[in-house]
RODO-393657 format. One record per residue (C-alpha): residue number from 1; residue in one letter; chain; x, y, z. Coordinates in Angstrom, 2 decimals. Example, Ala and Ser with C-alpha at 12.3 -4.5 7.8 and 13.67 -1.06 7.14 Angstrom:
<rs>
<resi = 1	resn = A	chain = A	east = 12.30	north = -4.50	up = 7.80>
<resi = 2	resn = S	chain = A	east = 13.67	north = -1.06	up = 7.14>
</rs>
This chain:
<rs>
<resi = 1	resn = X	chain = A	east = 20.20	north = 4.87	up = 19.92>
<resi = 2	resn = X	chain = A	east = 17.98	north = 3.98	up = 22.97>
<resi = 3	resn = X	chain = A	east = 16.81	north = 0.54	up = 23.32>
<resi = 4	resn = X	chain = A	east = 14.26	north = -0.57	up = 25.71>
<resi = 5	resn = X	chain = A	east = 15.23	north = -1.93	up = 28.87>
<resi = 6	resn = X	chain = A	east = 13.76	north = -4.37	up = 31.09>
<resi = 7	resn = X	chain = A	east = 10.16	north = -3.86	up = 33.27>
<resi = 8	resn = X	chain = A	east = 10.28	north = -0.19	up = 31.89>
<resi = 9	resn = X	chain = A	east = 6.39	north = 0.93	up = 30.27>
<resi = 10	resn = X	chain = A	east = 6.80	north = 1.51	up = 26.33>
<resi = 11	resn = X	chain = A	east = 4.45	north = 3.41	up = 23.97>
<resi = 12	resn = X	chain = A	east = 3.25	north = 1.21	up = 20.55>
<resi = 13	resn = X	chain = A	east = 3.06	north = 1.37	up = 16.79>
<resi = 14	resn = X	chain = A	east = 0.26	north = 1.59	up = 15.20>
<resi = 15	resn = X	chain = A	east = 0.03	north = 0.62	up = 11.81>
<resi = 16	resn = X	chain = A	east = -2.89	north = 3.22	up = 10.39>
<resi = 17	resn = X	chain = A	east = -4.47	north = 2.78	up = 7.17>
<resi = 18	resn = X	chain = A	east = -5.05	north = 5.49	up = 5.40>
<resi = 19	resn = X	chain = A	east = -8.29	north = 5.87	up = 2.28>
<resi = 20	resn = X	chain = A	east = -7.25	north = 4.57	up = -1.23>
<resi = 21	resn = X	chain = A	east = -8.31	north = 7.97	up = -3.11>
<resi = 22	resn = X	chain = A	east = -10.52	north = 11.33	up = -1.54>
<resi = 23	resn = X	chain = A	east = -13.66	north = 9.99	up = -0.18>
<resi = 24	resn = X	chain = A	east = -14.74	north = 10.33	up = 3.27>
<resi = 25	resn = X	chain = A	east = -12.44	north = 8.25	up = 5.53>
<resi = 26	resn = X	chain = A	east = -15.36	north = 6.88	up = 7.69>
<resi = 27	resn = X	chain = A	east = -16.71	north = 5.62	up = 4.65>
<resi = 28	resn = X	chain = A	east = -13.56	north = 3.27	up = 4.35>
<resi = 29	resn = X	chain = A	east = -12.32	north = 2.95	up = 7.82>
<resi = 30	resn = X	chain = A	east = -13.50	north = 1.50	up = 10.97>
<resi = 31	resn = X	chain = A	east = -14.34	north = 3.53	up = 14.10>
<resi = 32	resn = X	chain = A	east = -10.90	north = 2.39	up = 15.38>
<resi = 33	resn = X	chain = A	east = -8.84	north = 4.28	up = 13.38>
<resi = 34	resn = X	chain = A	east = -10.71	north = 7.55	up = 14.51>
<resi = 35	resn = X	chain = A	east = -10.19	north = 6.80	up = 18.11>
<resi = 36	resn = X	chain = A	east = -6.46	north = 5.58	up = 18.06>
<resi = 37	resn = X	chain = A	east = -6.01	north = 9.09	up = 16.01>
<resi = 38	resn = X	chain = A	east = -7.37	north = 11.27	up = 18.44>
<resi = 39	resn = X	chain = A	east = -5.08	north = 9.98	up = 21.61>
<resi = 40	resn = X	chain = A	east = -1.93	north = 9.58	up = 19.20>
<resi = 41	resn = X	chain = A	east = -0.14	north = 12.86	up = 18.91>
<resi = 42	resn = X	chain = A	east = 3.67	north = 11.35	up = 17.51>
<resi = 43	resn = X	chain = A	east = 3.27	north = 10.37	up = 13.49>
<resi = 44	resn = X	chain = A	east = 5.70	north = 8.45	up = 11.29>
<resi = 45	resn = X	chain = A	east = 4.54	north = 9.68	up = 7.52>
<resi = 46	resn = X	chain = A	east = 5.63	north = 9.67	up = 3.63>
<resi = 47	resn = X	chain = A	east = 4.36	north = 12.99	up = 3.70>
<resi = 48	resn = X	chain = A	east = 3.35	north = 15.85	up = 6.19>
<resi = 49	resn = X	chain = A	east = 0.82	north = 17.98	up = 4.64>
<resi = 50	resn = X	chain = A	east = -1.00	north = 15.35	up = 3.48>
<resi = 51	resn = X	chain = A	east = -0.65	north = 12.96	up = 6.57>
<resi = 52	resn = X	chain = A	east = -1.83	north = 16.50	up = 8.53>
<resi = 53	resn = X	chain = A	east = -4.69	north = 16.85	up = 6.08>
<resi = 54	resn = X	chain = A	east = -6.03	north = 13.09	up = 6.86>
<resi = 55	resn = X	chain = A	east = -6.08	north = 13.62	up = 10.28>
<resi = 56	resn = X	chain = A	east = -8.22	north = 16.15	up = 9.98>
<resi = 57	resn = X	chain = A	east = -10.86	north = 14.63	up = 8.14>
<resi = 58	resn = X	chain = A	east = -10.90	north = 11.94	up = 10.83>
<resi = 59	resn = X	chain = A	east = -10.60	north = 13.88	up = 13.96>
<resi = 60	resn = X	chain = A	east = -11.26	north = 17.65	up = 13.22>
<resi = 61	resn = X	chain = A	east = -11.33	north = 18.85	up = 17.00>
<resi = 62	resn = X	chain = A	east = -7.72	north = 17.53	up = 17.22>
<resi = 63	resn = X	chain = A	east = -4.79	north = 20.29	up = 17.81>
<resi = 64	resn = X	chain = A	east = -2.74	north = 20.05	up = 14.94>
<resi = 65	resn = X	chain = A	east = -0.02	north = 21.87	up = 16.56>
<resi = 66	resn = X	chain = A	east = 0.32	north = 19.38	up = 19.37>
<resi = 67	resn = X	chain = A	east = 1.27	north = 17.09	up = 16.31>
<resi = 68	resn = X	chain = A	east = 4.99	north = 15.61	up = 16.12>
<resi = 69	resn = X	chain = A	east = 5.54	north = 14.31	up = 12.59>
<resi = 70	resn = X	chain = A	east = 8.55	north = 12.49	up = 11.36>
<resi = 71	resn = X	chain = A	east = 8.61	north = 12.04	up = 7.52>
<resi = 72	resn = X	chain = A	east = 9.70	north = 8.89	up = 6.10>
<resi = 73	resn = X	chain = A	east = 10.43	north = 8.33	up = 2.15>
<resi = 74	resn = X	chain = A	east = 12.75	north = 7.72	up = -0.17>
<resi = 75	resn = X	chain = A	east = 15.11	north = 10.61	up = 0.64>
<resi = 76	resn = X	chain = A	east = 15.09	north = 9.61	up = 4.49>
<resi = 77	resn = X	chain = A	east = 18.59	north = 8.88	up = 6.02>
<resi = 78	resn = X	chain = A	east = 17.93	north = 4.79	up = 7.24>
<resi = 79	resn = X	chain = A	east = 20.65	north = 5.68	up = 9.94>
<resi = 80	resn = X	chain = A	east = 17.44	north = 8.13	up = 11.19>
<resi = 81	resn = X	chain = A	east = 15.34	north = 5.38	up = 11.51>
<resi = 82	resn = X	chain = A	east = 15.63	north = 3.86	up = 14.63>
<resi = 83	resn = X	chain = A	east = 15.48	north = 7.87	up = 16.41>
<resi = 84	resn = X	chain = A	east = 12.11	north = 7.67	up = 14.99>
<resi = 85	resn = X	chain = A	east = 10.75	north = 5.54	up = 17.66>
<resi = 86	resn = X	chain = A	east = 12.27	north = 7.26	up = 20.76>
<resi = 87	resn = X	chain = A	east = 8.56	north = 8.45	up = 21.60>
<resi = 88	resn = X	chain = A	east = 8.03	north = 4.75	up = 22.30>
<resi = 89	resn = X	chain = A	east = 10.61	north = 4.82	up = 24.68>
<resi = 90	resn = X	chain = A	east = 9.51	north = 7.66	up = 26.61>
<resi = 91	resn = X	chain = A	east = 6.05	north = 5.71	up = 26.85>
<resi = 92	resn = X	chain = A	east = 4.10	north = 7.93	up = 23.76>
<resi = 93	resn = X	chain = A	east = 2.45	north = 5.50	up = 21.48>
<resi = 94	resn = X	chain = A	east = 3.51	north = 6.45	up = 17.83>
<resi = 95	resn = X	chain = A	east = 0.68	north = 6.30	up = 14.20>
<resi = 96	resn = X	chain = A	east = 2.62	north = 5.23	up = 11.01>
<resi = 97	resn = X	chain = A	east = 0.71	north = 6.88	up = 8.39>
<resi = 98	resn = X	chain = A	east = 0.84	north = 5.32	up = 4.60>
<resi = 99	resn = X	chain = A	east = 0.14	north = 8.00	up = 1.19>
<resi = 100	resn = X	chain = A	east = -2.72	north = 5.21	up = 0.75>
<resi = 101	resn = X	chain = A	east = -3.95	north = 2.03	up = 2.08>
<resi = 102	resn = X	chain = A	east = -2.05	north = 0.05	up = 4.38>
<resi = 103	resn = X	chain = A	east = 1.51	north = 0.82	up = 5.90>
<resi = 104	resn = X	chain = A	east = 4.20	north = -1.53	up = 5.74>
<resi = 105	resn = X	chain = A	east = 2.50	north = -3.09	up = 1.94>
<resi = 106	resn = X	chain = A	east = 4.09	north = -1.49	up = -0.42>
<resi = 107	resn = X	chain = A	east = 5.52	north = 1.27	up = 2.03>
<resi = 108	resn = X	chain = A	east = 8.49	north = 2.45	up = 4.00>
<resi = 109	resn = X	chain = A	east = 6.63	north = 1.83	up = 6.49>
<resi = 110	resn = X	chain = A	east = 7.71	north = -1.49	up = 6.50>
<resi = 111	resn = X	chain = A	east = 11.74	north = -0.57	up = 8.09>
<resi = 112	resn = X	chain = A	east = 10.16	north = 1.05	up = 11.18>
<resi = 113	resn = X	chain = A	east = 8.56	north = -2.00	up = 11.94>
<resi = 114	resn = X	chain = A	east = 11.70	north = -4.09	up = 11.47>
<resi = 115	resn = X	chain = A	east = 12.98	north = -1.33	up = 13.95>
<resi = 116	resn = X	chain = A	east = 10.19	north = -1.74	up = 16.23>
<resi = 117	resn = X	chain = A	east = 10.96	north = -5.57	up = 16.35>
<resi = 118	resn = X	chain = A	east = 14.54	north = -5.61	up = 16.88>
<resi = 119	resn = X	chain = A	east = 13.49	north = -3.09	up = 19.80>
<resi = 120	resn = X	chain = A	east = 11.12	north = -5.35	up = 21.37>
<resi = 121	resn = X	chain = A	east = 8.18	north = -2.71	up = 20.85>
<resi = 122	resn = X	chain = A	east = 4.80	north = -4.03	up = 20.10>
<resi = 123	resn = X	chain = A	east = 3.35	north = -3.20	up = 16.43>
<resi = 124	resn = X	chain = A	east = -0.47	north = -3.27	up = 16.19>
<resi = 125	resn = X	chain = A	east = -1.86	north = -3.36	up = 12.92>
<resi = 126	resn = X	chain = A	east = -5.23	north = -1.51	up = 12.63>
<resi = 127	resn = X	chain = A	east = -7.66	north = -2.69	up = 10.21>
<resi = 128	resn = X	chain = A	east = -8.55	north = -0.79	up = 6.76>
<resi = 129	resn = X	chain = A	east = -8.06	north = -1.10	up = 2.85>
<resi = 130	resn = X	chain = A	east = -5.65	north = -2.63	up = 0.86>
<resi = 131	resn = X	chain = A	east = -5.76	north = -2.06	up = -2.85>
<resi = 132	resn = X	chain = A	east = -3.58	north = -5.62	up = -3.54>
<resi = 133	resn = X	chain = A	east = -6.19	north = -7.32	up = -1.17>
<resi = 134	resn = X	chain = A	east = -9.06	north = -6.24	up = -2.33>
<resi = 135	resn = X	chain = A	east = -7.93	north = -6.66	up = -6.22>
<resi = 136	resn = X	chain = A	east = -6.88	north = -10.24	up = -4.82>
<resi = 137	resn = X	chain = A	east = -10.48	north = -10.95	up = -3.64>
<resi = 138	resn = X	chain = A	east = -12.35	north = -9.42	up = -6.36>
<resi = 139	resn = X	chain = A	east = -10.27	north = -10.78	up = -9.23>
<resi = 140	resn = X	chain = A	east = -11.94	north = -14.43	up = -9.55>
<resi = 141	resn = X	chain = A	east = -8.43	north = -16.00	up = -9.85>
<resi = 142	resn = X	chain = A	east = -6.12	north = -18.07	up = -7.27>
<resi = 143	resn = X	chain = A	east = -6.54	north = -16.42	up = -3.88>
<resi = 144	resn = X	chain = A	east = -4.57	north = -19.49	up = -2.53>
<resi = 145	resn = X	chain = A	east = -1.44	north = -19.33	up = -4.30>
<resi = 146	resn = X	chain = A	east = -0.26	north = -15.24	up = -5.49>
<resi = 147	resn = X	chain = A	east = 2.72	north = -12.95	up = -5.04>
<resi = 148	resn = X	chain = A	east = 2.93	north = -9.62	up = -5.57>
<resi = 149	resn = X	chain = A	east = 5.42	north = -8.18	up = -7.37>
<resi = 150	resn = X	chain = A	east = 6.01	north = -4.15	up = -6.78>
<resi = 151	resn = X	chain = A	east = 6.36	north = -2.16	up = -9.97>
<resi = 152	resn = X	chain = A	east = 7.55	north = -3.77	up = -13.50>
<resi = 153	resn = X	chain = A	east = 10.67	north = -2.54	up = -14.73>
<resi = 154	resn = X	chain = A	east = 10.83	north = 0.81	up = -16.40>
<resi = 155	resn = X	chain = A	east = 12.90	north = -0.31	up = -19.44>
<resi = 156	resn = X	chain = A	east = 10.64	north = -1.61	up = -22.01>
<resi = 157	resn = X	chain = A	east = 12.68	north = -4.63	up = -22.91>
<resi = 158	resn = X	chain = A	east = 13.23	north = -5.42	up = -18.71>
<resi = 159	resn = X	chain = A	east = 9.52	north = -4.84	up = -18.56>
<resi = 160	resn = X	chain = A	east = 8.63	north = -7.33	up = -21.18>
<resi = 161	resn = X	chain = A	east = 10.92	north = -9.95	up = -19.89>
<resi = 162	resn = X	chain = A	east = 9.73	north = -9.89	up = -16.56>
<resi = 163	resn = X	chain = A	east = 5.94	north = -9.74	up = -17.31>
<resi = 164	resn = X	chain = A	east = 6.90	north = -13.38	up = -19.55>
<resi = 165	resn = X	chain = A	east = 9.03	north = -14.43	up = -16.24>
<resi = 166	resn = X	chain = A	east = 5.63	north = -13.59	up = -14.32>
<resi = 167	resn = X	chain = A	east = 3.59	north = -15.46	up = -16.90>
<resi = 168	resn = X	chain = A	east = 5.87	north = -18.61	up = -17.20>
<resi = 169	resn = X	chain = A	east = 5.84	north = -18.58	up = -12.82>
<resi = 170	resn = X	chain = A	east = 2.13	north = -18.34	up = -13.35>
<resi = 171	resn = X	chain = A	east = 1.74	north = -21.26	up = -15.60>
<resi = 172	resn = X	chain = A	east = 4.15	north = -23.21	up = -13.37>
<resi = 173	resn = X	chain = A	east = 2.90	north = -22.84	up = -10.01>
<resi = 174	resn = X	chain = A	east = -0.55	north = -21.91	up = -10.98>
<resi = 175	resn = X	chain = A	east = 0.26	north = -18.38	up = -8.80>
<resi = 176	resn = X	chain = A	east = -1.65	north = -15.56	up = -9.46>
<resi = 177	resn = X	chain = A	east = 1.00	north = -12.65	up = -9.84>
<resi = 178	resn = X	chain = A	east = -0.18	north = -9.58	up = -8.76>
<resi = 179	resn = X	chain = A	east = 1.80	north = -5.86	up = -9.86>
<resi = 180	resn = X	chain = A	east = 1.28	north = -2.41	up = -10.38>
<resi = 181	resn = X	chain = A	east = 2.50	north = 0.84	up = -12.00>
<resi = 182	resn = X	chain = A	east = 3.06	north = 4.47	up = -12.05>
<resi = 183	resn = X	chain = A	east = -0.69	north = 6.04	up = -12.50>
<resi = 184	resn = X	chain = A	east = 0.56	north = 7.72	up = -15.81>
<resi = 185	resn = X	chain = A	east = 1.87	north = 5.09	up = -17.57>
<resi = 186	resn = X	chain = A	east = -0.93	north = 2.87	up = -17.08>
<resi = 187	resn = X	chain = A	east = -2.60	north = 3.18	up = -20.71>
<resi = 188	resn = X	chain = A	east = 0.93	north = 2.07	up = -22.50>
<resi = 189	resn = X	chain = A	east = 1.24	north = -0.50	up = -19.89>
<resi = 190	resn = X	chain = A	east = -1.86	north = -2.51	up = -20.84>
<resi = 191	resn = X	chain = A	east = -1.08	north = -2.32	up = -24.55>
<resi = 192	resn = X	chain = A	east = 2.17	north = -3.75	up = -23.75>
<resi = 193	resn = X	chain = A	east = 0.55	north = -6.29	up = -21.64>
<resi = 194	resn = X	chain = A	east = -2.09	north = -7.43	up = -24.20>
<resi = 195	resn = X	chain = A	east = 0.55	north = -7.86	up = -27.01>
<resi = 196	resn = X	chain = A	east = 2.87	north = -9.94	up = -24.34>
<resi = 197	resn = X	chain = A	east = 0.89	north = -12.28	up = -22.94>
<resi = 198	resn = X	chain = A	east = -0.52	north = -15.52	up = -24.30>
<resi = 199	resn = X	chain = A	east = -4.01	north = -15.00	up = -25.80>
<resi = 200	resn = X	chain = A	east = -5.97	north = -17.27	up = -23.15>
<resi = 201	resn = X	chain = A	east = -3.87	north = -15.87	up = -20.22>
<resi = 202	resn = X	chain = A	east = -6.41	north = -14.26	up = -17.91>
<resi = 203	resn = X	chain = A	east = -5.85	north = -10.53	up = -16.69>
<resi = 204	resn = X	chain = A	east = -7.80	north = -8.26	up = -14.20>
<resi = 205	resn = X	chain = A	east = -7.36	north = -5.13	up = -13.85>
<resi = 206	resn = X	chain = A	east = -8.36	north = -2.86	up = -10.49>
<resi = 207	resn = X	chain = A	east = -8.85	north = 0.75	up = -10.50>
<resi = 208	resn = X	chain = A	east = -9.87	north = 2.95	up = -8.44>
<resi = 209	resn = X	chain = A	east = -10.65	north = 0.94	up = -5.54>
<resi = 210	resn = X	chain = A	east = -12.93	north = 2.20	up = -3.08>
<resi = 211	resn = X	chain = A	east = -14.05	north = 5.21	up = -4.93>
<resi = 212	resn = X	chain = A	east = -17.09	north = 5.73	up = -6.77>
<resi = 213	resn = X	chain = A	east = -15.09	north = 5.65	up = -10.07>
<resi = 214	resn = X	chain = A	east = -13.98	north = 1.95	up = -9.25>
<resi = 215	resn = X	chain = A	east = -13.85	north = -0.25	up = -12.13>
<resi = 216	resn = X	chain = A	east = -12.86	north = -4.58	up = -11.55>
<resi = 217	resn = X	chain = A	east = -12.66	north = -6.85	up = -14.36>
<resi = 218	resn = X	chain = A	east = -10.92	north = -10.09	up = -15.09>
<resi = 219	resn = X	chain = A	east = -10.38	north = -10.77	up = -18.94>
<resi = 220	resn = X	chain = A	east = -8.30	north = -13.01	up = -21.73>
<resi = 221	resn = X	chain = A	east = -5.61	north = -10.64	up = -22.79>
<resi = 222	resn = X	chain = A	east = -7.22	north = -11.62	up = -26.49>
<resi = 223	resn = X	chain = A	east = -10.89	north = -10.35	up = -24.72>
<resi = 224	resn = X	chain = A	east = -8.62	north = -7.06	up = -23.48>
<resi = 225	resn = X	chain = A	east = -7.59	north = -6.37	up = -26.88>
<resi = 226	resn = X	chain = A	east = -11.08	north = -5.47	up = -28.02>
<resi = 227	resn = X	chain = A	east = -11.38	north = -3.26	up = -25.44>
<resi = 228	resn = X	chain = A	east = -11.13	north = 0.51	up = -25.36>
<resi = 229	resn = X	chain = A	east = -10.17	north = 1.46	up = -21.61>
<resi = 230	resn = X	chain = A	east = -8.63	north = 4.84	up = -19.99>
<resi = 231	resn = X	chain = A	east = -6.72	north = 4.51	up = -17.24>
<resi = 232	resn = X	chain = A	east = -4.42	north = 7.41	up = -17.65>
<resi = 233	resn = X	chain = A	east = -3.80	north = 9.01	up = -13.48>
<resi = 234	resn = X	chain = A	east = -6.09	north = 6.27	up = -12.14>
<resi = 235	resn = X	chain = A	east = -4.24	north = 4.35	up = -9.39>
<resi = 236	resn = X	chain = A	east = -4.48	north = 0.84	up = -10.67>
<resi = 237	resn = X	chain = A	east = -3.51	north = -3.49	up = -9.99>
<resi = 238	resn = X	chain = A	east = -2.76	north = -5.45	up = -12.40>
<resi = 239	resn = X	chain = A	east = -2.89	north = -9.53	up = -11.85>
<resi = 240	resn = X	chain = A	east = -2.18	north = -12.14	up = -14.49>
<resi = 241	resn = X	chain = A	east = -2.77	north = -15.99	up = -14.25>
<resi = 242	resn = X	chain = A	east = -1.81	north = -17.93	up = -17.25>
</rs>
């Protein structure tokens, strides 16, 4: 593995955020993304043809087979990891490109940057959306005291337990708790939700940030219950405060 040295000229990482859902990237993103996308030519990515198809949308003069991709997900060797960032070393700044939003949150992202640290390499985080942020901000509840919390257990009986556990830390700390889940299983989720939590405990749900289909609204779980809502393939947040 090659490590930086001493007084020798290193490329960066550049943390690119990517849109939520398919609407025009400049719609989402700053002018800085485009520009640090046209001079970057080595990619980090969860996936290839759609990291290749984003880049066109924001830049589509650039060659796409001057492109070096290296994919990163769940089937990715961590021993590879650290080879990833040998551009760096040979001075080529290197784009880490999430599925959606912002890498590193809720990404693999996040163990090339613990890479890039223990190398000494600069990581430069470019701004753009965040689907846990911008639930945060829009959901009316504690913005100065929340975790967030991944995906809920698949098991139905781990899953209930752990949405009490969330409710209970909620009560206790007064922390919002934010989570999420698997687009498809998003209807069963909130029925499950609604019958678990206390009547008065307060729950907003997020979809579709960002796109024209967005829907935000904060609710008693009781208020919920009276409430048809499809959310079936709609990427979604969930955040409880009890």
């Amino acid at each position: 593995m090659e490590e930086v040295k001493p007084g020798l000229v290193v490329g960066k990482i550049y943390l690119i955020p990517t849109t939520l859902g398919d609407n025009a990237p400049l719609e989402v993103l700053p002018i800085s993304v485009k520009g640090t996308i046209e001079r970057i030519d080595h990619y980090i990515v969860e996936n290839e043809k759609t990291a290749r198809r984003f880049i066109k949308r924001v830049s589509p003069s650039k060659s796409q087979p001057d492109l070096h991709l290296q994919s990163l997900n769940k089937y990715t060797n961590p021993e590879e990891i650290p080879g990833f960032l040998d551009p760096c070393i040979h001075g080529h700044d290197i784009g880490i490109l999430s599925e959606a939003g912002c890498p590193g949150i809720a990404d693999p992202g996040a163990d090339v940057v613990r890479v890039a640290h223990q190398k000494r390499i600069q990581v430069v985080p470019l701004v753009g959306p965040s689907s846990i942020l911008m639930a945060m901000m829009s959901s009316g509840m504690n913005g100065q005291n929340f975790a967030f919390n991944g995906y809920l257990p698949i098991d139905n009986a781990e899953r209930k337990k752990m949405v009490k556990s969330l409710e209970r830390l909620s009560r206790e700390k007064g922390q919002s708790q934010i989570f999420m889940e698997t687009p498809y299983r998003n209807n069963k989720l909130v029925k499950e939700l609604i019958k678990t939590l206390q009547k008065s405990t307060r729950l907003c749900i997020a979809c579709d940030i960002t796109l024209p289909t967005e829907f935000i609204s904060t609710k008693s779980a009781h208020e919920w219950s009276e409430i048809e809502i499809d959310l079936d393939k709609r990427p979604t947040i969930y955040i409880i405060q009890a």
